[in-house]
N, C-alpha and C positions, 0 to 999 in steps of 0.2 A: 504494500500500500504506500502510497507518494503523497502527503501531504505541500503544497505550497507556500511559502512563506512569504512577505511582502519585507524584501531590503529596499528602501527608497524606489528607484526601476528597477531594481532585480526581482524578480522571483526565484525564490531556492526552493531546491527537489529534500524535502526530507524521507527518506524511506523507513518504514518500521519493518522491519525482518524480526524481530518477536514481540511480542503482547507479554504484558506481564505487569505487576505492583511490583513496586518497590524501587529503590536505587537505578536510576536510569545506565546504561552503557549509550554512549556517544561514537560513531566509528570517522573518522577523517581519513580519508585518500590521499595519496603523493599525486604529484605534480602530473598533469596530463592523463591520471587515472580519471575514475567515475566511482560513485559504490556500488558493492556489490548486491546483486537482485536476488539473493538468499543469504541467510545467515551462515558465516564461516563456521565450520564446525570447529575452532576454538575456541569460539563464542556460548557454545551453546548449553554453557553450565550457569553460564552468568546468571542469577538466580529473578530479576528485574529485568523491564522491556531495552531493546536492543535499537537503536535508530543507527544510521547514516546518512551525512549531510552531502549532499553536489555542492562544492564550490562554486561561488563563481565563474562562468563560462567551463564550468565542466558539465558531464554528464545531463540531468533535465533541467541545469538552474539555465537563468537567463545568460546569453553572451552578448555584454555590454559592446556599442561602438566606440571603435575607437582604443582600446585594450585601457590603459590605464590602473595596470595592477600592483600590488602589495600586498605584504604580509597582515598590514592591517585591514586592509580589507579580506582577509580571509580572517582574519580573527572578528572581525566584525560579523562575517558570514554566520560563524559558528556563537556569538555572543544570541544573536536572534534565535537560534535555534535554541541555545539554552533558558531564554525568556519564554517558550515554547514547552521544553519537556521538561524544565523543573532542573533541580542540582542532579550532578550525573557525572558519574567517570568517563575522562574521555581520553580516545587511544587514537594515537596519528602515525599515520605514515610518512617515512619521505618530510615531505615539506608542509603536511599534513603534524607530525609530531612537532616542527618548529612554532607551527602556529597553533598545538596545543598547550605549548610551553608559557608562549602569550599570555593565551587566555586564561592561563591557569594563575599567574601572575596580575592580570586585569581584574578576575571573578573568582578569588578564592571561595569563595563562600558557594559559587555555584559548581566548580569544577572539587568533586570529590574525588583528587588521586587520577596524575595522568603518569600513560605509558608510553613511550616511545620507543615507535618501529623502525628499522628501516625500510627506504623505500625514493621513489624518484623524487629526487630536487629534497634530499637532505641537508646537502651543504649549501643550502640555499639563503642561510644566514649570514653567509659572506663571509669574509676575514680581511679584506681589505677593499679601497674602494675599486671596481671598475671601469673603466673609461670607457669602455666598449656600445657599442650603439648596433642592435639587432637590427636585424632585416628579416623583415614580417612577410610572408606570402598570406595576402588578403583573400586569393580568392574560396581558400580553405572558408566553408561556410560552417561545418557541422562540430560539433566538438570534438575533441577539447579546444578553446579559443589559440591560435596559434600565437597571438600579442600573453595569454598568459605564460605561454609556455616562456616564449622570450624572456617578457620582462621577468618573470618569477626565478628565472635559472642563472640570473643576474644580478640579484639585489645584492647590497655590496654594506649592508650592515655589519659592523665591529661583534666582534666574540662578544663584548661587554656590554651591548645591547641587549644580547639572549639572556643573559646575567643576571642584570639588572632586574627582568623580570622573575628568574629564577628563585633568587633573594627576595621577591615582595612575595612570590607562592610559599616560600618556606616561612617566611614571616608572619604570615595572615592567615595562615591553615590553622587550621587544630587539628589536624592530621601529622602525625608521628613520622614520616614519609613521602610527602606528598609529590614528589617526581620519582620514577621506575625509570631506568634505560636497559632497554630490552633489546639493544642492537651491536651489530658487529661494528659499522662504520662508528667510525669517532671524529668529527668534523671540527674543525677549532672551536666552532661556538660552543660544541657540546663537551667537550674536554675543558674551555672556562669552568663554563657550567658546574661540572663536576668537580672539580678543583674548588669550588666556591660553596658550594651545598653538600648538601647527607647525601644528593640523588649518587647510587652510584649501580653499578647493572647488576640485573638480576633477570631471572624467564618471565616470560608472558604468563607462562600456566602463573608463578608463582606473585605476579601478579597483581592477576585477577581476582587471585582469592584473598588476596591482605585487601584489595579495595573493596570488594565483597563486603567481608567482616566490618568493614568500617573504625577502625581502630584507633583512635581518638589516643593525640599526644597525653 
């Protein structure tokens, strides 16, 4: 089921792949992905309903003209969503985990407990700036928006930006934990990160089930 959501012009695709009470799961996709149209079966213990958001110009959300992307606008993406399903763990992929990081940092109080995956446009947090100026083939109409992929695989944000928010998620939680790194790559922003916070890796299975329990510092 695909509910719509209303960002300024955009419309976002939220999908529910399970029904259930309790503690929401949130799923974010990498870069030039979509979500998935059934639930991943590592999901399917999570004991509460399951969603996944479309991005921006991905998958059924709207593709804005003119591209005009960021990180914050993906975290904006995902802020709507969560004024929508209530507080909720949420698990990102790719460049999908950077901008769960965000928002985890922006909404502690609504983001209980993120994981991050790997996945495309991880190091999509940058480590230096830039200078580089894409070239868009416009006449790609269908998703994923080709101006996201560009501008997204480019942004040229400081390790100390992803940081920064790191440090307000661990600050503002009442969660004993509140960043999991569940991935192989270690990109500069996420090796800050870690160097600066508890977040340090652990599996997916393991968790799911610490954010489950909910386990209050």
């Amino acid at each position: 089921m695909i509910d719509y959501l209303q960002h300024h012009r955009i419309q976002l695709a939220l999908h529910t792949l399970k029904e259930g009470r309790g503690l929401a799961l949130l799923l974010l996709h990498g870069l030039g992905e979509r979500s998935p149209s059934i639930l991943p079966a590592e999901y399917t213990s999570w004991p509460g309903p399951v969603y996944a958001l479309d991005f921006t110009g991905h998958g059924y959300s709207t593709i804005p003209v003119g591209g005009g992307y960021s990180c914050e606008t993906l975290m904006a993406d995902v802020d709507v969503a969560l004024t929508r399903i209530g507080p909720s763990t949420v698990v990102g992929r790719g460049i999908g985990a950077y901008v769960a990081l965000l928002i985890a940092g922006a909404r502690p109080q609504r983001v209980r407990g993120t994981i991050l995956l790997d996945g495309p446009g991880l190091a999509g947090g940058g480590s230096t700036s830039n200078p580089y100026i894409p070239v868009v083939d416009t006449a790609q109409l269908a998703p994923p928006d080709p101006f996201a992929i560009a501008e997204l695989a480019t942004d040229g944000r400081p390790p100390t930006y992803a940081t920064y928010f790191a440090m307000l998620a661990e600050k503002r939680s009442d969660l004993a934990c509140p960043l999991s790194v569940c991935t192989f790559e270690i990109p500069d922003w996420l090796s800050a990160v870690m160097d600066a916070t508890s977040a340090n890796k652990t599996t997916l299975e393991h968790a799911l089930k610490k954010y489950a329990s909910q386990s209050p510092a």
